[in-house]
Each structure stands twice: as C-alpha cells, then as structure tokens.
LOLUM-803627 format. One record per residue (C-alpha): residue in three letters; chain; x, y, z negated; residue number from 1. Coordinates in Angstrom, 1 decimal. Example, Ala and Ser with C-alpha at 12.3 -4.5 7.8 and 13.67 -1.06 7.14 Angstrom:
! residues 2
ATOM   residuo   cadena        x        y        z   num
ATOM       Ala        A     12.3     -4.5     -7.8     1
ATOM       Ser        A     13.7     -1.1     -7.1     2
! end
This chain:
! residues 440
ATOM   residuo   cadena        x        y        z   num
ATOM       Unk        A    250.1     24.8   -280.4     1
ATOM       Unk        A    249.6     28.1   -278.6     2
ATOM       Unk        A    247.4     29.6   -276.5     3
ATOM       Unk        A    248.6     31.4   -273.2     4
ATOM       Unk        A    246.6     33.4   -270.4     5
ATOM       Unk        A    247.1     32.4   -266.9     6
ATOM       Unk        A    246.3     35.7   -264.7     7
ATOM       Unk        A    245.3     36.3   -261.8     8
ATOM       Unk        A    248.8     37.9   -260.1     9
ATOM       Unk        A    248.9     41.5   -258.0    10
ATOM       Unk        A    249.5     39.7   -254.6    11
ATOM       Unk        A    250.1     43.4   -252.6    12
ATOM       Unk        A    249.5     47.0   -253.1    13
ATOM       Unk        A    246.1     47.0   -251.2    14
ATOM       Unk        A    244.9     43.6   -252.7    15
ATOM       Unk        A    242.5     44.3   -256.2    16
ATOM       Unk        A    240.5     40.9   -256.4    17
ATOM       Unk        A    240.8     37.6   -255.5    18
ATOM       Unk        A    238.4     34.9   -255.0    19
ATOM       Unk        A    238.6     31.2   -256.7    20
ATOM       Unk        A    238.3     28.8   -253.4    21
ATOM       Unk        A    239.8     25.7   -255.5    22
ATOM       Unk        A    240.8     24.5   -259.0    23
ATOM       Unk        A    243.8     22.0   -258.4    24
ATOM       Unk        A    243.8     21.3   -262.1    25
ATOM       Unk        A    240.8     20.4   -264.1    26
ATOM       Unk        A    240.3     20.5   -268.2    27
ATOM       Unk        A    242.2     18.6   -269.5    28
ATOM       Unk        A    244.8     17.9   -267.7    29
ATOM       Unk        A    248.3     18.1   -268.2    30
ATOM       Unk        A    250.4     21.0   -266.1    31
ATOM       Unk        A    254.1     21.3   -265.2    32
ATOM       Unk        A    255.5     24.8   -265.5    33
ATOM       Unk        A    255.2     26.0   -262.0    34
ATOM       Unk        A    252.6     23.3   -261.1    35
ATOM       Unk        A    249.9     25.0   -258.9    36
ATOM       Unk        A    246.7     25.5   -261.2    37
ATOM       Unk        A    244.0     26.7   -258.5    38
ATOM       Unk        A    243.6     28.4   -255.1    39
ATOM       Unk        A    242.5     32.1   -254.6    40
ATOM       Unk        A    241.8     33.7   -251.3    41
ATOM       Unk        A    241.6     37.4   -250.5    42
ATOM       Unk        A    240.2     38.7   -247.7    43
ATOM       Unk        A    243.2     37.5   -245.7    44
ATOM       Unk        A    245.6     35.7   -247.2    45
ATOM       Unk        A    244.9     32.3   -249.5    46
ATOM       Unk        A    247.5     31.6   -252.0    47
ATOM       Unk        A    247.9     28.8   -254.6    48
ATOM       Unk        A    248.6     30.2   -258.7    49
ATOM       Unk        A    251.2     28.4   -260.6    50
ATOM       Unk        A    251.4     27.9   -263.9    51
ATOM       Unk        A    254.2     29.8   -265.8    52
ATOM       Unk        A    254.3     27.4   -268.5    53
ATOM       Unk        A    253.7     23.5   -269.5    54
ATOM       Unk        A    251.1     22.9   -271.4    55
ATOM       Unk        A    247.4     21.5   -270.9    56
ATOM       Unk        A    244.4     23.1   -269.2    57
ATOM       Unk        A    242.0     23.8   -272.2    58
ATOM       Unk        A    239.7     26.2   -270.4    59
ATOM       Unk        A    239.1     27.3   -267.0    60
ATOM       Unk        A    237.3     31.1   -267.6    61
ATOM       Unk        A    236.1     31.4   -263.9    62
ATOM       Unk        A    234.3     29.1   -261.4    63
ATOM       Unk        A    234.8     28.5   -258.1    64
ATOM       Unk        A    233.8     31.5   -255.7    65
ATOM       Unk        A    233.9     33.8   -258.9    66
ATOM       Unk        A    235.5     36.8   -257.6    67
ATOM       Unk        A    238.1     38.0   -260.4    68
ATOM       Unk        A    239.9     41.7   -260.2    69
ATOM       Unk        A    243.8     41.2   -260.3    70
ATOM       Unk        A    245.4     41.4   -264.1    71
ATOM       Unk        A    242.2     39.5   -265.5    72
ATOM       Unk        A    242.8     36.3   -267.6    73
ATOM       Unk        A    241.2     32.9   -265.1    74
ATOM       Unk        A    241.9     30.0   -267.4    75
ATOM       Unk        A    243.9     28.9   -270.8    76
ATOM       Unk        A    246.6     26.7   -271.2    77
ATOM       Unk        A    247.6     25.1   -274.3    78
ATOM       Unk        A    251.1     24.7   -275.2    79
ATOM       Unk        A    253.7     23.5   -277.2    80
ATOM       Unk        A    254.9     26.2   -280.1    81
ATOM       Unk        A    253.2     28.5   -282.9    82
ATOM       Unk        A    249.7     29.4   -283.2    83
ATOM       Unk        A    249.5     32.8   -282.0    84
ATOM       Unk        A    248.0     33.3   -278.8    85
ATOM       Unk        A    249.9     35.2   -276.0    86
ATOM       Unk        A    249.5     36.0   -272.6    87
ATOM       Unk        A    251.2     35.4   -269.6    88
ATOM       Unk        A    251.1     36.5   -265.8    89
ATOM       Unk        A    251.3     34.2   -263.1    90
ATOM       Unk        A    253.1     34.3   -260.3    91
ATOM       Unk        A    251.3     33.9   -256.8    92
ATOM       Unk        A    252.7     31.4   -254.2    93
ATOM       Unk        A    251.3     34.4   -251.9    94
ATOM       Unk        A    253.5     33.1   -248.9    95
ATOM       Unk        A    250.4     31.6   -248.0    96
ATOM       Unk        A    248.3     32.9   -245.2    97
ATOM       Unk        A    244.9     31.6   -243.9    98
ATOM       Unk        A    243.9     34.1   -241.0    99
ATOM       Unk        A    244.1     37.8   -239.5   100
ATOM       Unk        A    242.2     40.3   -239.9   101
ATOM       Unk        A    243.9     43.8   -239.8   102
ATOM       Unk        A    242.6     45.3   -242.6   103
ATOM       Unk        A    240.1     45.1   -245.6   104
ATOM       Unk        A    236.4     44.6   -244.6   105
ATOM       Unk        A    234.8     45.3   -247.7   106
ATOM       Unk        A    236.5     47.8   -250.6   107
ATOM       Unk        A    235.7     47.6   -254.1   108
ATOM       Unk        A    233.2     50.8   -255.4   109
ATOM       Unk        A    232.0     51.8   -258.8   110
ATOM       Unk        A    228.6     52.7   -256.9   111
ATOM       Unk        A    227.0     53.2   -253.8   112
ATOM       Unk        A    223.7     55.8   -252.9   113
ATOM       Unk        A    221.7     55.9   -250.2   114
ATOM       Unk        A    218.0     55.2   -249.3   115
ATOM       Unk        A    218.2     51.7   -250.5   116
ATOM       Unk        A    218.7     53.0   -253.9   117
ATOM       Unk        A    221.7     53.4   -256.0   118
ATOM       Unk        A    223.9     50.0   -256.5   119
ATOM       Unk        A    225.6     49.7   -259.3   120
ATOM       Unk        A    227.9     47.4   -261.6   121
ATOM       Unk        A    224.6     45.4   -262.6   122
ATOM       Unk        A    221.0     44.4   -260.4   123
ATOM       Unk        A    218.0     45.8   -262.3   124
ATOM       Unk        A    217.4     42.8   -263.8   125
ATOM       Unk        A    221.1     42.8   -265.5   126
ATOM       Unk        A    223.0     40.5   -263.1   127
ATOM       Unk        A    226.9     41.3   -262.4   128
ATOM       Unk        A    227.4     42.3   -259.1   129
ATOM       Unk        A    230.9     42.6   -258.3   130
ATOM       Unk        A    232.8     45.3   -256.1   131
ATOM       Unk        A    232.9     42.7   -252.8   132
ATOM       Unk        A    228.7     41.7   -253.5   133
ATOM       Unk        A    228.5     45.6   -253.8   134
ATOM       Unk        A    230.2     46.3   -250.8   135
ATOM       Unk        A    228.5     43.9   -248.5   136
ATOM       Unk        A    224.9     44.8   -250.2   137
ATOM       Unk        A    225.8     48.4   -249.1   138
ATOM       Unk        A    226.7     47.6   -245.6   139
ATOM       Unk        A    224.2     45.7   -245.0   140
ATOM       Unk        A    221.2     47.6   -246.6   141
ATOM       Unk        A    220.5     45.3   -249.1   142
ATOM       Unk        A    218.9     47.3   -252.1   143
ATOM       Unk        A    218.7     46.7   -256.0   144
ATOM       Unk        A    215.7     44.5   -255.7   145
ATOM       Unk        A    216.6     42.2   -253.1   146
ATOM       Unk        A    219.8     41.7   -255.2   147
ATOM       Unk        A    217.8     40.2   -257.9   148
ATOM       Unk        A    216.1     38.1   -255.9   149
ATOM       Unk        A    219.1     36.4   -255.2   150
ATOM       Unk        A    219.9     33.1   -257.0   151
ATOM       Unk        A    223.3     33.4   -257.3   152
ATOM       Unk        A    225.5     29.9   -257.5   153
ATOM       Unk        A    228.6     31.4   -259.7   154
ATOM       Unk        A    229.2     31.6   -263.3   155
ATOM       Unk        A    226.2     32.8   -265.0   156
ATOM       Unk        A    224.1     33.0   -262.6   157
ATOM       Unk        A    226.4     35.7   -260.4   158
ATOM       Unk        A    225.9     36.3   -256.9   159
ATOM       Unk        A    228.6     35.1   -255.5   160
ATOM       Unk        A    230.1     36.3   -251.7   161
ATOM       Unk        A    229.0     32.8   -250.1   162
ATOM       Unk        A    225.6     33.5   -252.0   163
ATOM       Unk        A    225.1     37.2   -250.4   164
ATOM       Unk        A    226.3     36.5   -247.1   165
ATOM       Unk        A    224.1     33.6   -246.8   166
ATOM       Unk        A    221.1     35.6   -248.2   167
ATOM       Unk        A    222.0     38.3   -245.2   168
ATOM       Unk        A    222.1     35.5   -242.3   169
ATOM       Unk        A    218.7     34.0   -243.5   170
ATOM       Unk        A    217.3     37.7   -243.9   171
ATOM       Unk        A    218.1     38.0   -239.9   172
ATOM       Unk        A    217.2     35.1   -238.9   173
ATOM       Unk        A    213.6     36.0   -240.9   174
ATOM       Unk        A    213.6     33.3   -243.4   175
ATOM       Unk        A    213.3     35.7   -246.4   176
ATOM       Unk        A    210.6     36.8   -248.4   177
ATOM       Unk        A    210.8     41.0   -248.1   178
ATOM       Unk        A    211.8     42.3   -251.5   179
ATOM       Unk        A    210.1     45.7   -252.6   180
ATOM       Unk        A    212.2     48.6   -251.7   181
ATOM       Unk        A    213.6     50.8   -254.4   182
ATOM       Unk        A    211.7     54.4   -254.0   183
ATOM       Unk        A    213.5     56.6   -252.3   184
ATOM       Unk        A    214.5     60.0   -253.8   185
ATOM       Unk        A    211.6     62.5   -254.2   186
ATOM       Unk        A    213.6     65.3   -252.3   187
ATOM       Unk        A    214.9     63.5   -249.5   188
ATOM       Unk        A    212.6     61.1   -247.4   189
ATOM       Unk        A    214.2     57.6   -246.3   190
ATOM       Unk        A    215.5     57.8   -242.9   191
ATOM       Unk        A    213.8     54.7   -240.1   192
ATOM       Unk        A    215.9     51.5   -241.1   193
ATOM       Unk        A    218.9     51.0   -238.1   194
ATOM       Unk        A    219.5     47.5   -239.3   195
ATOM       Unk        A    219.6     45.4   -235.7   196
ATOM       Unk        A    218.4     41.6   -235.8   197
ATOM       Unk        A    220.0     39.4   -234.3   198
ATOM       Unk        A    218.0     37.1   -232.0   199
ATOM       Unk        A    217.2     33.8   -233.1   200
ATOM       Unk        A    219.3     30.4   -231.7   201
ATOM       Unk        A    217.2     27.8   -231.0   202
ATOM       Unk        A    219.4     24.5   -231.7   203
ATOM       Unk        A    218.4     21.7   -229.0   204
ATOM       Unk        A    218.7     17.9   -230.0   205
ATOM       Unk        A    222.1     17.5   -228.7   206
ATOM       Unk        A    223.0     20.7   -230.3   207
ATOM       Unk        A    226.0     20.6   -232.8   208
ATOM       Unk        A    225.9     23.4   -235.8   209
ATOM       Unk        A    229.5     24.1   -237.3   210
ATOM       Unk        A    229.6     26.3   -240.5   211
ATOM       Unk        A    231.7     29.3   -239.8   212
ATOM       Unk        A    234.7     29.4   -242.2   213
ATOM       Unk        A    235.7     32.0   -244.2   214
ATOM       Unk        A    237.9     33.8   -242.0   215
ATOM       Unk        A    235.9     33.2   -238.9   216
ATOM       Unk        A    233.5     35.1   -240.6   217
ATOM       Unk        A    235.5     37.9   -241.6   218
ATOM       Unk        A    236.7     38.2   -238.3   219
ATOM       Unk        A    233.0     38.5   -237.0   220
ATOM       Unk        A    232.4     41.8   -239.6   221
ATOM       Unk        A    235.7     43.1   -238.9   222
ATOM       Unk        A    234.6     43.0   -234.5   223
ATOM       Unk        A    231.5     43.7   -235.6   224
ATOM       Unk        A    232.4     46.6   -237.8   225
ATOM       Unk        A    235.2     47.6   -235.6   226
ATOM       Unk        A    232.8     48.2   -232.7   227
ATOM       Unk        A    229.9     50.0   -234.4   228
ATOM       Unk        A    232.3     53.0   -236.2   229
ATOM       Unk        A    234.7     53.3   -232.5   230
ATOM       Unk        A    233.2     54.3   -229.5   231
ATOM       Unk        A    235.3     51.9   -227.4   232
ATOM       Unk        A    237.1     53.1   -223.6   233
ATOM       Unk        A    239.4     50.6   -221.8   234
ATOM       Unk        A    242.4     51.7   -219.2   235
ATOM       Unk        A    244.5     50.0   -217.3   236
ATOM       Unk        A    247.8     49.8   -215.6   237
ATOM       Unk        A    250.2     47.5   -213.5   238
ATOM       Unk        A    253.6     47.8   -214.5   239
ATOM       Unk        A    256.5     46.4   -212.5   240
ATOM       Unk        A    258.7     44.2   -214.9   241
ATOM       Unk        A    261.3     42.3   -212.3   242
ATOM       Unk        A    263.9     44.2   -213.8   243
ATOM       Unk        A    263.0     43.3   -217.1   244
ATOM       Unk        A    262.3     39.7   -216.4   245
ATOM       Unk        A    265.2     39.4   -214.8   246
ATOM       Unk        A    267.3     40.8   -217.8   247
ATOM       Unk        A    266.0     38.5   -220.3   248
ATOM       Unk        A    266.3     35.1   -218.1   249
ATOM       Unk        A    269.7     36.5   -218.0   250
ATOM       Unk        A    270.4     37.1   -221.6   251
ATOM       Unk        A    268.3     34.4   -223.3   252
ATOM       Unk        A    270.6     31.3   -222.8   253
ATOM       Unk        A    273.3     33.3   -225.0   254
ATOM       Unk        A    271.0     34.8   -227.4   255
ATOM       Unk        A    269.7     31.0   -228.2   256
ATOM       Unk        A    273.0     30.1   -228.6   257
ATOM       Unk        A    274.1     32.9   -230.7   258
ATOM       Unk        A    271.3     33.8   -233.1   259
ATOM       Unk        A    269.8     29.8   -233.1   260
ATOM       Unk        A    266.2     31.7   -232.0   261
ATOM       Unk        A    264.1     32.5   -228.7   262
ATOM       Unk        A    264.0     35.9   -226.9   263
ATOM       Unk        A    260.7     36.7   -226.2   264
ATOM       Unk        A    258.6     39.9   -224.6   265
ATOM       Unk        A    256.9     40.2   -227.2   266
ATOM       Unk        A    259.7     42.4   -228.6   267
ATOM       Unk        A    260.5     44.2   -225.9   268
ATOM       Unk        A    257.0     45.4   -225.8   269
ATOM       Unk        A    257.1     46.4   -229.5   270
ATOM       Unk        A    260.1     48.5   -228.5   271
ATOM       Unk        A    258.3     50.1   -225.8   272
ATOM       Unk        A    255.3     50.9   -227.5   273
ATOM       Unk        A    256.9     52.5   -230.3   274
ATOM       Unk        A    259.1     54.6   -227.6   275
ATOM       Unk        A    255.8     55.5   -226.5   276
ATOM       Unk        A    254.6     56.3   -229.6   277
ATOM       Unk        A    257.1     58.5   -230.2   278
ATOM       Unk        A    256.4     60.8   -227.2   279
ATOM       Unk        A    252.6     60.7   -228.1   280
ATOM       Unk        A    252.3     60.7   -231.8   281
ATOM       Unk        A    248.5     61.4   -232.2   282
ATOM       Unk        A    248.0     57.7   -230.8   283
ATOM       Unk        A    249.3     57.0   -234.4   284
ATOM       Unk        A    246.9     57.9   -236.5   285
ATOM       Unk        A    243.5     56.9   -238.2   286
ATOM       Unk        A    239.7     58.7   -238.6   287
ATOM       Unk        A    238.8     59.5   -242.2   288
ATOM       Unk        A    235.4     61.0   -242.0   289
ATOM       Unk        A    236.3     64.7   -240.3   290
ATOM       Unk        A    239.6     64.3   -241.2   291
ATOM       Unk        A    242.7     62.9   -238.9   292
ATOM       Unk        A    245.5     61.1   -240.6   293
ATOM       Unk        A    248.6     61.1   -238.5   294
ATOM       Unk        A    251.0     58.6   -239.5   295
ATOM       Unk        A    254.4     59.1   -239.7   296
ATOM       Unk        A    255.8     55.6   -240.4   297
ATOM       Unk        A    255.4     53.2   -236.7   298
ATOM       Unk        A    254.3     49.9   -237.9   299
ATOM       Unk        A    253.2     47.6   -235.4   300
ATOM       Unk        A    250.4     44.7   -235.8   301
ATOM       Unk        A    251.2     41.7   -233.6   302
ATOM       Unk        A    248.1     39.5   -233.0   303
ATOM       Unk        A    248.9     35.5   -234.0   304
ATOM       Unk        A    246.8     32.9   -232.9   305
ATOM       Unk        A    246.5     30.2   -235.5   306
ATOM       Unk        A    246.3     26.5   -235.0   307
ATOM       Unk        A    243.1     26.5   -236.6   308
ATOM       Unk        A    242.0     28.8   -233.2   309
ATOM       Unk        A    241.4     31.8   -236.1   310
ATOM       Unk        A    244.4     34.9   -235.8   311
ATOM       Unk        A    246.1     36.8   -237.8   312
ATOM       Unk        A    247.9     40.5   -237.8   313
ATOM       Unk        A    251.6     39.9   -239.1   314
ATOM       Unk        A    252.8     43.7   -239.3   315
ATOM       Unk        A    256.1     45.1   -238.1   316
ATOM       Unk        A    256.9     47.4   -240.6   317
ATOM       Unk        A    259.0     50.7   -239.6   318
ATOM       Unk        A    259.3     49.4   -235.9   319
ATOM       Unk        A    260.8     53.0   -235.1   320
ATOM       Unk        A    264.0     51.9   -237.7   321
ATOM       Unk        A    265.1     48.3   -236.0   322
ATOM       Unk        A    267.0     48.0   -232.7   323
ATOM       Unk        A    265.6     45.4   -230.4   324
ATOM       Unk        A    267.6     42.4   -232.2   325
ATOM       Unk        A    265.9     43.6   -235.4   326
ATOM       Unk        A    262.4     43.6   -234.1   327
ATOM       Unk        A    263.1     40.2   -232.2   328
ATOM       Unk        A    264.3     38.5   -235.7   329
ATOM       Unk        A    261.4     40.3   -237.1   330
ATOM       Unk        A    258.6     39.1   -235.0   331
ATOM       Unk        A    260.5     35.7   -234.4   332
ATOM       Unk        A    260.1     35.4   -238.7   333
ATOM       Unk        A    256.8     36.8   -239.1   334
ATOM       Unk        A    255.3     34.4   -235.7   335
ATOM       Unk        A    256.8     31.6   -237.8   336
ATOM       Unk        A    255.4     31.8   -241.2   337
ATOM       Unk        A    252.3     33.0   -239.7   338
ATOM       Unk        A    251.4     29.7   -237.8   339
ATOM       Unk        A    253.1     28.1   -241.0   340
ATOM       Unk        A    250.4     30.0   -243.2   341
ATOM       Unk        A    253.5     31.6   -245.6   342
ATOM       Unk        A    252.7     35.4   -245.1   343
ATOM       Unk        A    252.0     37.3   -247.9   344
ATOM       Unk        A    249.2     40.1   -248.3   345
ATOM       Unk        A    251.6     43.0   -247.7   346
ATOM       Unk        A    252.9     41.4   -244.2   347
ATOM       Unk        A    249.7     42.1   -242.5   348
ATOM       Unk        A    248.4     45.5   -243.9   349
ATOM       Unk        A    249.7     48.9   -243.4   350
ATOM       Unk        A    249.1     48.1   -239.7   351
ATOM       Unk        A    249.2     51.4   -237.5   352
ATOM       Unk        A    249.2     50.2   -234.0   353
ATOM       Unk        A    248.4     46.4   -232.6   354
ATOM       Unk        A    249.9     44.6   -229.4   355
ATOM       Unk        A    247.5     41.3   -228.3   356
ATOM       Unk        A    249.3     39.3   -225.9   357
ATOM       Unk        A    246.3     38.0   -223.6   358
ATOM       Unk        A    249.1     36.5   -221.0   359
ATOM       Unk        A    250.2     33.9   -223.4   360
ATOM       Unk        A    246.8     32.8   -222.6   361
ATOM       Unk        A    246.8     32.7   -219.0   362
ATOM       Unk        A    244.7     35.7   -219.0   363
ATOM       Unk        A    246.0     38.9   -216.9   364
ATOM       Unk        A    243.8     41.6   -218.6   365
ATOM       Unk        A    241.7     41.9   -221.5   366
ATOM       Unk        A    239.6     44.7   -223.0   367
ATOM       Unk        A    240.9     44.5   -226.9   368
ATOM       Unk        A    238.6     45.8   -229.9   369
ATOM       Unk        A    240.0     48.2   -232.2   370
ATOM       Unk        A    241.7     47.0   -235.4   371
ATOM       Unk        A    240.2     49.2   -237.9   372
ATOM       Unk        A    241.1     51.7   -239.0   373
ATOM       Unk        A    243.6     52.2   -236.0   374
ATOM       Unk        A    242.2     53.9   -233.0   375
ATOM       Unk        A    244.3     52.1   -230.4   376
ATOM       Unk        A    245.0     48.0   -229.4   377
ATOM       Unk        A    247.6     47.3   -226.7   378
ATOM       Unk        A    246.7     44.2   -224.4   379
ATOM       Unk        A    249.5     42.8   -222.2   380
ATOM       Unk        A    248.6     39.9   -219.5   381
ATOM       Unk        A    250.7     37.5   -217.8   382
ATOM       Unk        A    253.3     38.5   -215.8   383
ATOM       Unk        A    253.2     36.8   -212.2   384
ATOM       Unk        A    254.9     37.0   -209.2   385
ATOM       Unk        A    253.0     39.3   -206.7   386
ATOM       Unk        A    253.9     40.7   -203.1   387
ATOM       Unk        A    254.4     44.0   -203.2   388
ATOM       Unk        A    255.2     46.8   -201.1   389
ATOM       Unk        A    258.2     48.3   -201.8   390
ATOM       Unk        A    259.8     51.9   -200.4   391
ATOM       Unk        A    263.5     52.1   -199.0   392
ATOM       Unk        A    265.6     54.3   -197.2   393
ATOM       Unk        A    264.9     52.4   -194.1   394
ATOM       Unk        A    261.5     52.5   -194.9   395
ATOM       Unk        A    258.2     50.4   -196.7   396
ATOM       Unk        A    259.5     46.2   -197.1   397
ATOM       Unk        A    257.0     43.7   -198.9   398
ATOM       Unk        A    258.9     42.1   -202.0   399
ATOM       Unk        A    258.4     39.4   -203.8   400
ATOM       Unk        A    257.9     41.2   -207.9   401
ATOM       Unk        A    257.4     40.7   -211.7   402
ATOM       Unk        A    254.1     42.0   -212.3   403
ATOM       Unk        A    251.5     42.6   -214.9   404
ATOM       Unk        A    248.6     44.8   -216.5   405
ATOM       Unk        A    248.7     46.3   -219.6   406
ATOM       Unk        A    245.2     47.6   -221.2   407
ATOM       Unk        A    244.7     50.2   -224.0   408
ATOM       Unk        A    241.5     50.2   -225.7   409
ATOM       Unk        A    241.2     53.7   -227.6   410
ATOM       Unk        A    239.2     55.6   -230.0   411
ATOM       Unk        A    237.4     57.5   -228.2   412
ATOM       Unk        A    236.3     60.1   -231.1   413
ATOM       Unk        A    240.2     61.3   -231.1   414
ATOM       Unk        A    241.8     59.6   -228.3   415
ATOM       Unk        A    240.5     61.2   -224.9   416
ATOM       Unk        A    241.4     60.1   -221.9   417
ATOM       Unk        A    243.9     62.1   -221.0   418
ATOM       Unk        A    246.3     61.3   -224.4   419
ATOM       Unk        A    245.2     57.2   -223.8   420
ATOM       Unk        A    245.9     57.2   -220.0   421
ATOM       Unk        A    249.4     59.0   -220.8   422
ATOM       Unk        A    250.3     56.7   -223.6   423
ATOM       Unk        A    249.4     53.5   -221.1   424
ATOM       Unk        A    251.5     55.0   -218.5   425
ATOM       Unk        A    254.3     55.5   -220.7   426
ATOM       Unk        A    254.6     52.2   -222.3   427
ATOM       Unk        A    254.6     51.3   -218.6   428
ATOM       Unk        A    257.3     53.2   -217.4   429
ATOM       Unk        A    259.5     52.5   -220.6   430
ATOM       Unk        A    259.4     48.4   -219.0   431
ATOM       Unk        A    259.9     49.5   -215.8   432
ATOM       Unk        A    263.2     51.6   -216.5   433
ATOM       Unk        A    264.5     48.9   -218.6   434
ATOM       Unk        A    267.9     49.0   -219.2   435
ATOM       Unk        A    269.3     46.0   -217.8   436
ATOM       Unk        A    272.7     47.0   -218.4   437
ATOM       Unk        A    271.9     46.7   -222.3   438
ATOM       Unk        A    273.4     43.9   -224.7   439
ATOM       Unk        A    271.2     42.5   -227.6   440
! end
C-alpha cells in the first residue's frame, strides 16, 4: 500500500486559500481516480477537488470550514503499490463558479497594527487565526482579546470565517459580552472608535428570517466596503441608439445563422466603452494609497445575474485586442458558463472597468457602486422608443427614436467631473455614430 497527498490545487494567480464547504467522500470510502473528494470555495468561485489517484480515503486532515492555503496537503488516500509515501497535487474542477464579486474582500497578512492591538498568526491565548479570520478581525476592529473569546467551530478549536462573521453580526446587534481592549501603545493615544451599528430589526410574528449565503454576504462587504473607501458621484446621459438598433435587427438573423449564437448589445457597449477608454485613459486606473495605477491592459467586468438572484463579474480580458465578433463570442461564452456556474477564478479578476446592464431589467437608469478597486461602473438602461425632436433642413420634425440613458458612477478622489462627464459623453457618441455600414 501507499500513501498519497491530495492538495489543495492553485485555482488562479490571485487565489492563496481555499475554504472546505463539503467532503463528498468520507473515511473510508473507496475513490475512483478523478472522483470528486470535497468542495472548496474561495471568495468567488466554488470548485469541487478530484482525486488523482484510486485508492481509499484513510484521513481527511481538514474539516469543514477549515480555511487551507493552496499547496497544503487536505486529506490521504491509500493506494494500491509500495510503501513509501508520496505526494500528489490535485487538479481543481475550478469551472465552477457560485457568485460575483469583482475582486477579493479580504487579503491574507502576516500581521495587522493599529489601536486594537497587533494581530497576529496566533490569539493571545495560542489559537490559529488564519489570514481570512485576520483580515475580517482587522476590518472590523476586532482586537486580540475578543479573538479569544471566540469559540471557534473548526478543527481544534479554530475560528473559523462562519465563526467570526457571526461573532461580528451579534457584536452589532449587542448580544456580546465586551472583551477588554488590548492597551494601546504608550506613545500614541487610541483614536474615538468609528465602528457604526447597525440598527436593530425587530422580526414581527409573520416575519420570515432567511440566513444569508455565503456570497450574498460577500457581496454585502464588497457594497459595503466599496462605498466607505469611494466617494461616490453619478452622471447621466441619453444617447440616441436608432441607428444602432436598427443595425443589429438587421444583422442578427444572419449572425444566428452563421455563428449558431445571439447578437446582443451587450457587446456593442463593450466596444464602445473601451473606444472610450482609449481616448480617456485615466478612467482606467485604480487608487493605491497616494498612489494612481494606470492600467494599460482594457479588461472589462460584465455584471451576470445568477439564477440564484446573487451576480457575478465574468471579465473580458484585453477588450482593446478583439473585434466586435470576438468580444460577442466572448461575452456570449463567459454569460453561459456563468449562469452555468463553470467560470474559473481567473475569469472574473483582473477586472478594470464594469458595464451593469440595468435595462435587461426593465429599469432605464441606475446609480451603480464601484467595483473595487476600479473607480468607475457603467450602467445602461432600456432602450425604448421615445418622441423626439429632431433638426432638418426644412426645419425641427418630432420622430419616433431608439433611446436610452447611460450612467457612470466615478471615483470621485481621481475621477472629477469633468474626466467622468467626458468619458459618459463619449461612450455616448461612439453608439450614436455607429457604423451601420459595418459587417460582423
């Protein structure tokens, strides 16, 4: 018999932990090669692990909700051959994808200061706390004593992220005992906490109460978040689309035909937006402390509702590259396996620029928030038929037209109103002009 390590797999260059939502497979039991062993979530995407060999589940090293860095062994599998041990790495069914958030909402740190005291890899009282407890203890104001007040429900006692995130909801809605707080340096007084409570809900007889799943409540920080660090301004514009609309009805029958998929707008506004982009480059960028970081590659976010109501941020990597067929196989794929939950983890980060379609809603303006750490969301509404007035040479006629608003929500630390209102105006006039002579 041998021994093998089943690891947890690198699922993306921004992903370093992973945590254990499921075991499929329990001790003992017998495993095909490729036979999914457990289910891991990040804080996006959930994924199943195979097994890279046949064998039998002899040990499972992790519990559920553990939170395990990538490259670490999770569970042992017994196999068929010699006695010496080896290791093997999985290899993550990461096509799987759960929800969208744009980007990560808590990043792993070896330590983090500040009047709550010094957090560290361990509470004082020697639990584990791991880089995502950390994180969220950090954020939330949570300090070093409070930490070990906190039973924790994972392996050895560990706080787990369910375990923290409760504590911080019953802490708000003051159903906590206050833990003493660590003493603040000597030469530098604690500021006046900011922390804001939320009011408390009082739940009526015929009230229902539905637990918030995992990505509903990453979703919540990530508004949350995404609201407190950008000081939010909203403008609008009405763009005149016949043209446009006109093209497409025209074109669509063929293009079905042709490439066996839909059309949509959704393209064509990618393809206007990163037009845009290109004449106002500093609306593609991100706010690192004092520092600016202009992007050079256009990738464009695309907000996906799920069925389960939550969304998701497929990313359309190097928009600026494809022509408009390219972008419209490319959002046609990523739409798909989105609702289908078969992104992987690398499909919706790296994010530089996101387009919400409100009008797929029946809405015909929205004010967007911010996917961090963007600094600008792009909101189209429906586009309706409207009477307008409409100049000629033998003078003003009202027309029946293709109209709709667009709305940016910007940054308003780097993006003034001046660079936002331009950019709008722009993406505007790049549907108005729309080549209808054009072939796709």
């Amino acid at each position: 018999m041998a021994k093998v390590e089943l690891i947890m797999p690198k699922m993306g260059e921004s992903v370093a932990e992973a945590t254990i939502t499921n075991w499929v497979k329990s001790v003992g039991d017998t495993i095909e090669m490729d036979e999914t062993v457990l289910e891991i979530a990040t804080d996006k995407v959930d994924s199943e692990v195979p097994s890279p060999v046949a064998g039998v589940l002899v040990e499972q090293l992790f519990n559920e909700e553990d939170v395990v860095e990538v490259g670490q062994a999770i569970a042992i599998i017994e196999t068929e051959g010699g006695a010496e041990e080896t290791a093997a790495p999985a290899t993550s069914n990461t096509e799987t994808a759960a929800a969208k958030v744009e980007e990560t909402v808590a990043t792993a740190v070896e330590s983090v200061s500040g009047d709550q005291g010094a957090i560290g890899k361990s509470s004082p009282g020697g639990k584990f706390l791991s880089p995502l407890v950390r994180s969220i203890a950090a954020e939330e104001g949570i300090n070093p004593s409070e930490l070990d007040a906190i039973k924790g429900t994972g392996k050895e006692g560990r706080i787990t992220k369910n375990d923290i995130l409760s504590y911080v909801a019953d802490k708000k809605a003051g159903k906590t005992t206050p833990a003493p707080k660590a003493a603040p340096a000597p030469s530098k007084p604690a500021p006046a906490s900011k922390t804001i409570q939320a009011p408390s809900v009082p739940v009526g007889t015929n009230d229902e109460i539905i637990e918030m799943d995992r990505m509903r409540k990453l979703i919540a920080d990530h508004m949350v978040m995404s609201k407190h660090v950008s000081p939010h301004v909203t403008s609008f514009v009405e763009a005149d689309v016949t043209e446009l609309v006109n093209w497409r009805n025209s074109v669509k029958g063929d293009f079905k035909k042709r490439e066996k998929q839909n059309i949509t707008f959704t393209p064509i506004f990618i393809e206007a937006v990163v037009k845009a982009i290109k004449d106002f480059p500093m609306i593609n960028v991100s706010v690192d402390g004092n520092k600016i970081i202009k992007h050079n590659d256009i990738n464009v976010g695309m907000a996906t509702a799920l069925p389960s109501g939550n969304l998701i941020v497929p990313v359309i990597k190097h928009a600026d590259e494809k022509s408009l067929l390219g972008i419209t196989k490319n959002v046609n794929d990523l739409a798909n396996r989105a609702r289908n939950n078969k992104l992987s983890p690398d499909e919706i980060s790296g994010g530089t620029f996101t387009l919400t379609n409100v009008g797929g809603f029946g809405n015909v303006m929205g004010t967007p928030i911010i996917n961090q750490p963007q600094v600008a969301i792009l909101a189209v509404g429906a586009i309706q038929k409207k009477p307008a007035v409409l100049e000629t040479e033998h003078g003003d006629v009202i027309a029946i037209r293709h109209k709709m608003f667009l709305s940016l929500s910007y940054d308003h630390r780097v993006v003034d109103g001046s660079l936002g209102g331009s950019f709008l105006r722009r993406v505007a006039d790049y549907l108005e002009q729309f080549d209808t002579t054009r072939t796709v």
